[in-house]
C-alpha positions as CSV (number, residue, x, y, z in Angstrom):
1,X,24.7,-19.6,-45.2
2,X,24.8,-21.2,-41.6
3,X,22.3,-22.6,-39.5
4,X,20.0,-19.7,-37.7
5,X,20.1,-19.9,-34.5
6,X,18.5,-17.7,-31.8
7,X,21.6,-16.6,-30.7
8,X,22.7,-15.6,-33.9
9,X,19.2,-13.4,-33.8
10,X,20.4,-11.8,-30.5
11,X,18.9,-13.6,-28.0
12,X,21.2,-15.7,-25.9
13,X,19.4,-18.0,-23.2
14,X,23.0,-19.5,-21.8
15,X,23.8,-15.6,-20.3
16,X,20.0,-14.8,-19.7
17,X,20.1,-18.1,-17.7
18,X,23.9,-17.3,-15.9
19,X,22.0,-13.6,-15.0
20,X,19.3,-15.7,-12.9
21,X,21.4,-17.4,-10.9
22,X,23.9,-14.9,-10.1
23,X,21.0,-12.8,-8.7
24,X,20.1,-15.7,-6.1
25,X,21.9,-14.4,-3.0
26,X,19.9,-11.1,-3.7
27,X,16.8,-12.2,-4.0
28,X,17.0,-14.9,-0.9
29,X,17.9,-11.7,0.6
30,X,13.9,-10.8,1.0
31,X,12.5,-13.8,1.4
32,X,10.3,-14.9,4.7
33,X,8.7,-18.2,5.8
34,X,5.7,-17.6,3.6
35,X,7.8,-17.9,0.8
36,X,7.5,-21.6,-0.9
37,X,10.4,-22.0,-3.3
38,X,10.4,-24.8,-5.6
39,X,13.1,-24.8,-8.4
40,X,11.8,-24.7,-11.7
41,X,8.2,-23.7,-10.3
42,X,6.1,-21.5,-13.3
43,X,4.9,-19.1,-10.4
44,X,5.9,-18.0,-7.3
45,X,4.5,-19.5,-4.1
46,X,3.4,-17.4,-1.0
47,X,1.8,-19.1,1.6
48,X,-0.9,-16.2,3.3
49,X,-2.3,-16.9,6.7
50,X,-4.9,-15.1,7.5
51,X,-3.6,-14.8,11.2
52,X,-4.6,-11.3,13.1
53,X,-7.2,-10.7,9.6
54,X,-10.5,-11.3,9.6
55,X,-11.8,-10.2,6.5
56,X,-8.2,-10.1,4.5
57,X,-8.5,-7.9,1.1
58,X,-5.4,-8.5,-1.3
59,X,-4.3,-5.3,-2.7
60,X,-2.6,-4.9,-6.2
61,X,-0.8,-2.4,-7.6
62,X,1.6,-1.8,-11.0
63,X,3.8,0.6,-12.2
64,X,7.4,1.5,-13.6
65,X,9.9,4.3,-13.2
66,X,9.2,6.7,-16.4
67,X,12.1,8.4,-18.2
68,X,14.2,8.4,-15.0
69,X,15.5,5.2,-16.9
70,X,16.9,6.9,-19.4
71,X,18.3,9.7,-17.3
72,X,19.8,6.2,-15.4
73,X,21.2,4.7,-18.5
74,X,22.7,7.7,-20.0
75,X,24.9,7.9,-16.7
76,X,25.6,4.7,-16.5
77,X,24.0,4.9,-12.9
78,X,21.4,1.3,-12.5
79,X,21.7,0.6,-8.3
80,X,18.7,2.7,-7.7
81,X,16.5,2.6,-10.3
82,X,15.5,-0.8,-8.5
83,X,14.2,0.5,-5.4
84,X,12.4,2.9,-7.3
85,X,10.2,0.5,-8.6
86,X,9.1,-1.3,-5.6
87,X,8.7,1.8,-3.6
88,X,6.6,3.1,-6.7
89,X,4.3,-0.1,-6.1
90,X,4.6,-0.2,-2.4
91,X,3.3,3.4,-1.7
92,X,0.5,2.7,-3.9
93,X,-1.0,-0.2,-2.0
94,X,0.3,2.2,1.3
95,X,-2.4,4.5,0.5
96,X,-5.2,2.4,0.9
97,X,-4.1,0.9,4.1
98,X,-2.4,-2.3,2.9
99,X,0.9,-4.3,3.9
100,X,2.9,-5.3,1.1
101,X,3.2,-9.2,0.8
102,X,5.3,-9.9,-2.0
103,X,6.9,-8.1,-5.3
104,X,7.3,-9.3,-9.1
105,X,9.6,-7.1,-11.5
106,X,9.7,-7.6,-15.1
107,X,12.9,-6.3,-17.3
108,X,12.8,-5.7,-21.0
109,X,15.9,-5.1,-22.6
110,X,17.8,-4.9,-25.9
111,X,20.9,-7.2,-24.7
112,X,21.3,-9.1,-21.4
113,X,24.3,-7.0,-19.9
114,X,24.8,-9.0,-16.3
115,X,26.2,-6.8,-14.7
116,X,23.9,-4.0,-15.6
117,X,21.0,-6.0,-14.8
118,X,22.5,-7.6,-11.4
119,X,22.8,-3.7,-10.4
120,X,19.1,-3.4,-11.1
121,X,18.3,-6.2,-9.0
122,X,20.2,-5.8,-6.3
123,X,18.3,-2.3,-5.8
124,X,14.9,-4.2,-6.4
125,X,15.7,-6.7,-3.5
126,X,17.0,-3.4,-1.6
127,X,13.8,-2.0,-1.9
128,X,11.9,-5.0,-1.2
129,X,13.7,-5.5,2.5
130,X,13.1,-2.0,3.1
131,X,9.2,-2.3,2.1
132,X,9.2,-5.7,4.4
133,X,8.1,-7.7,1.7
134,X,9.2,-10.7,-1.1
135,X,10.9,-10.8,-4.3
136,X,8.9,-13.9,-5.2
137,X,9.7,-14.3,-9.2
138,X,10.4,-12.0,-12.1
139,X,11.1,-12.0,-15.8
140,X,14.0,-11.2,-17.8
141,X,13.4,-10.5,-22.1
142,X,15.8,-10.0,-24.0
143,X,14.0,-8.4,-26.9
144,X,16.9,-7.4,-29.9
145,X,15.4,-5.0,-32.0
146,X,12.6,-3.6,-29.5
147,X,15.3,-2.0,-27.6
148,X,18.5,-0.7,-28.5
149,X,21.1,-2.8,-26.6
150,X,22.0,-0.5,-23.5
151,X,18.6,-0.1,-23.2
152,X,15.7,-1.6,-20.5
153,X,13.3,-0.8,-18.8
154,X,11.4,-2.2,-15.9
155,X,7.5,-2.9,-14.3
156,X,6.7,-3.8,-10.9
157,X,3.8,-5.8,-9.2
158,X,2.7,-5.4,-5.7
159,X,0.4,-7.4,-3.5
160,X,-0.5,-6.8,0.0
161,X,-3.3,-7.3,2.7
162,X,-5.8,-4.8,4.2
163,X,-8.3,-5.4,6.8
164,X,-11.5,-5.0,4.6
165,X,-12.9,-2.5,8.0
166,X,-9.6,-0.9,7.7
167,X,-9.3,0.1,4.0
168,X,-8.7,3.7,3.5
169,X,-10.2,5.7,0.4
170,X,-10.6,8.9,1.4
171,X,-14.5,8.7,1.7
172,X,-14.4,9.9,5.7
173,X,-12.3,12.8,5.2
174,X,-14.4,15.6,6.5
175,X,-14.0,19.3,6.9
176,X,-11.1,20.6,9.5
177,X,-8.7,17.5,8.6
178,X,-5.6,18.4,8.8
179,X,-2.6,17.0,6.1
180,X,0.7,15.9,7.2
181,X,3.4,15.8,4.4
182,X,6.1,13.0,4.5
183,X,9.2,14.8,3.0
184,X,10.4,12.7,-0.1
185,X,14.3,11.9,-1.0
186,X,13.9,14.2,-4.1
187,X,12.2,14.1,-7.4
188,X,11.1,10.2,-6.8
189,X,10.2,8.9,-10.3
190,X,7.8,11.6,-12.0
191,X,8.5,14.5,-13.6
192,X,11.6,13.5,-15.3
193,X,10.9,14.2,-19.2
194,X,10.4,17.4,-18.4
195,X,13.2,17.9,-15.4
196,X,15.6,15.9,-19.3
197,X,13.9,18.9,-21.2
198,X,15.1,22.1,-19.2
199,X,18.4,20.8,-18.1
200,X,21.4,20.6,-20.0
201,X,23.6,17.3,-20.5
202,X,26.3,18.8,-18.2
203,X,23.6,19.6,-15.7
204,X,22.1,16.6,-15.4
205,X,25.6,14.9,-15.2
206,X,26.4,17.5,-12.3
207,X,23.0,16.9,-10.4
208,X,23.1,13.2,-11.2
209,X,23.1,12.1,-7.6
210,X,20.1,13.9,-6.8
211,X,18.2,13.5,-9.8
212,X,19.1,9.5,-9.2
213,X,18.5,9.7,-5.5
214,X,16.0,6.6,-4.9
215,X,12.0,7.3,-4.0
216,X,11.6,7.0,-0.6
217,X,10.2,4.1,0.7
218,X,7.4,5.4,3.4
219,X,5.4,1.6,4.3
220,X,7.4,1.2,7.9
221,X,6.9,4.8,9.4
222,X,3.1,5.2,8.2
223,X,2.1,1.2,8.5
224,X,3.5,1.8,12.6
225,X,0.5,5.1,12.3
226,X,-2.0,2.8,11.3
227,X,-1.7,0.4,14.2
228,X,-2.3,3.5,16.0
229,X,-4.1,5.5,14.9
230,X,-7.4,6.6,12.7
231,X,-6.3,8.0,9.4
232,X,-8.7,9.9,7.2
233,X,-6.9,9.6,3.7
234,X,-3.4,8.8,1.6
235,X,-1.8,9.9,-1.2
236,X,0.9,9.1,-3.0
237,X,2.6,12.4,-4.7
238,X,3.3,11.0,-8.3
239,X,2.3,11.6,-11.7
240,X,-0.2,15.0,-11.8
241,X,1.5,15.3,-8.1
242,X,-0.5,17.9,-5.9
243,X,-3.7,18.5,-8.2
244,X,-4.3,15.4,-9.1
245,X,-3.1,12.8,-6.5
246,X,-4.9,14.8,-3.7
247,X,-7.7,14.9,-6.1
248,X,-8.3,11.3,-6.0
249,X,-8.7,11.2,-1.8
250,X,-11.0,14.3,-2.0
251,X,-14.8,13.5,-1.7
252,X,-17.2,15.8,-3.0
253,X,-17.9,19.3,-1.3
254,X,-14.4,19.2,0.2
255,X,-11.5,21.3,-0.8
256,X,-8.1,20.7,0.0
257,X,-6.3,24.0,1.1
258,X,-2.4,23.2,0.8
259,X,-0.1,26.2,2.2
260,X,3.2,26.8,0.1
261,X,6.0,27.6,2.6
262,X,5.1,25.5,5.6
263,X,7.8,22.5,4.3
264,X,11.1,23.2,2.5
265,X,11.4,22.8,-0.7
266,X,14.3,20.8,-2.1
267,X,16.8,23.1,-4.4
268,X,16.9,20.8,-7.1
269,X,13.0,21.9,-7.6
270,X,13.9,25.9,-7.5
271,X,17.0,24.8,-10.3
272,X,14.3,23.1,-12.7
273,X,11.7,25.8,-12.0
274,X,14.2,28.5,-13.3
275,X,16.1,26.7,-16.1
276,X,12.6,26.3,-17.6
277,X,11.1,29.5,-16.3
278,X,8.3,27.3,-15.1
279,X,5.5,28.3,-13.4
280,X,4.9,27.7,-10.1
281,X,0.9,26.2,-10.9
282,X,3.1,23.9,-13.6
283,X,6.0,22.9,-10.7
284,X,3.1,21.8,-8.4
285,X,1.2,19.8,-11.2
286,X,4.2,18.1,-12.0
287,X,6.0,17.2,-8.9
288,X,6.2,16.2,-5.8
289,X,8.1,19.9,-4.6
290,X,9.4,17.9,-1.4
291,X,6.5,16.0,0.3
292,X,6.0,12.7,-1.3
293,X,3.5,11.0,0.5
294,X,0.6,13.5,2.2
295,X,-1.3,11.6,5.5
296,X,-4.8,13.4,6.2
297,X,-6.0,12.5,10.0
298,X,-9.0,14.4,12.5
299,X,-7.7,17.6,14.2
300,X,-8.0,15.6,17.3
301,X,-5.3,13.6,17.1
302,X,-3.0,15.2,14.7
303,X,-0.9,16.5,17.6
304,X,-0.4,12.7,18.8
305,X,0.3,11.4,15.2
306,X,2.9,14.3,15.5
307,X,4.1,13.5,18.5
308,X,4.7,9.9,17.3
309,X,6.3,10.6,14.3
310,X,8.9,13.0,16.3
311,X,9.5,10.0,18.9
312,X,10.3,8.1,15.8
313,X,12.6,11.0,14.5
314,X,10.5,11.0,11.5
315,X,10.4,14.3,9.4
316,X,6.8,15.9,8.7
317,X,5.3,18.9,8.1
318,X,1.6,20.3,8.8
319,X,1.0,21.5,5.3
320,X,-2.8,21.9,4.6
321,X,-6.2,21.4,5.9
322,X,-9.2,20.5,4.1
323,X,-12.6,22.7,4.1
324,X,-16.5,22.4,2.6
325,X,-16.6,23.9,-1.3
326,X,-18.8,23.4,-3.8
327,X,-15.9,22.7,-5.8
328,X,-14.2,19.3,-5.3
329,X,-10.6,21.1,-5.7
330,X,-7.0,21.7,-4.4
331,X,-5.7,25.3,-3.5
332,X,-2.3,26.0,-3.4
């Protein structure tokens, strides 16, 4: 019997170590002057000045990109699945006001396939220049035996910087707010075991590119409202979309009144509703039906945030208003 060796176990650190630097030009790609880069460094090095802050809050946030992987891998489609999970980090630490700093990503897999994996990273540094922040360090496992050997998947980690004064929760939003919808790219990343379950192999291959279609990154347009203007309340439309992500912004005695009809819903939403002769109350507690990101601001200067976004030739739509109830709910 020969020598065991980890190669011979399936893990092979001379192609795992060839993938890292081939991804070099990519990742350079997002760097910034804040960025410290020291070779071989165990951590990655970001220099925050507090500049214009005066009470700086760092802001974290983690997440991955569900069973859209798999809907990914099966079409051998890996150049968005990147951006994906930095805007899915990104939007997060949106909501409460902050700018993102820097990113992390972390890829399990069953065999380091370069050029699979360069695809993925190519779309996380993609993402991270359209989020306007870093791709300061990652990890790649090669895990034989965890994961079948065409198989990954991938976690993010965000960190930016609020104004402590300028966080936004949600707490001020009051009665007569009115909520702006951000139109997303498509279904984003939620949603997707059950958009797998109703649709057929030769459906999903003939709606791949707008089932693969990359979450929309929003922090530009909305962090260019905040220098602005006063904004009530965030949300990100994710997992539990319009029931429960509104739900989180919604302080008690308020009720969110959302109005079906006043944004357009995407078709690929009406061709998963009727292959799985889903209900509508299901469709809107699942996903994100068009708006991905929902801004709530004062009725006093919703007309100017308007106005701006228009000047900016950014899509949005007027799509609720929130009330008093005795109820903390949402009404669709």
């Amino acid at each position: 019997m020969k020598s065991a060796t980890y190669k011979s176990s399936g893990v092979d650190i001379v192609k795992a170590n060839a993938f890292v630097r081939a991804i070099q030009k990519d990742v350079a790609s997002t760097m910034n002057a804040a960025v410290l880069r020291r070779e071989g460094a165990f951590g990655g090095l970001y220099a925050f000045s507090k500049g214009r802050y005066k009470e700086p809050v760092l802001v974290s946030s983690t997440d991955g990109v569900g069973t859209k992987l798999l809907l990914a891998q099966s079409l051998g489609r890996h150049d968005t699945v990147g951006i994906d999970l930095v805007a899915m980090n990104v939007n997060d630490i949106l909501c409460v006001g902050a700018r993102p700093l820097f990113f992390l990503d972390y890829i399990a897999c069953g065999k380091v396939k370069p050029a699979v994996l360069k695809a993925v990273v190519k779309g996380i540094a993609a993402g991270c220049r359209q989020a306007g922040c870093s791709l300061v360090g990652g990890e790649t496992a090669e895990m034989p035996g965890m994961y079948k050997e065409d198989e990954y998947d991938l976690a993010g980690f965000a960190v930016g910087v609020v104004e402590k004064a300028g966080i936004i929760d949600g707490s001020g939003i009051k009665a007569g707010d009115v909520v702006i919808g951000l139109p997303s790219s498509g279904l984003h990343s939620n949603g997707y075991s059950l958009a797998r379950k109703v649709l057929s192999r030769a459906q999903q291959k003939a709606w791949a590119k707008e089932l693969l279609k990359p979450t929309r990154i929003y922090t530009r347009e909305v962090l260019a409202v905040l220098e602005q203007f006063a904004v009530s309340g965030i949300a990100h439309i994710t997992g539990g979309a319009f029931y429960e992500k509104l739900t989180r912004i919604l302080p008690r005695g308020k009720c969110f009144q959302i109005n079906k009809g006043s944004w357009p819903v995407p078709n690929i939403f009406h061709i998963i509703q009727k292959q799985g002769k889903i209900k509508a109350s299901e469709m809107y507690r699942t996903f994100n039906m068009g708006i991905g990101l929902a801004v709530v601001v004062r009725p006093a200067v919703a007309k100017a945030v308007g106005a701006h976004l228009r000047r900016k030739k950014i899509k949005h739509y007027v799509i609720g208003n929130v009330i008093n109830d005795t109820k903390r709910k949402i009404v669709i």
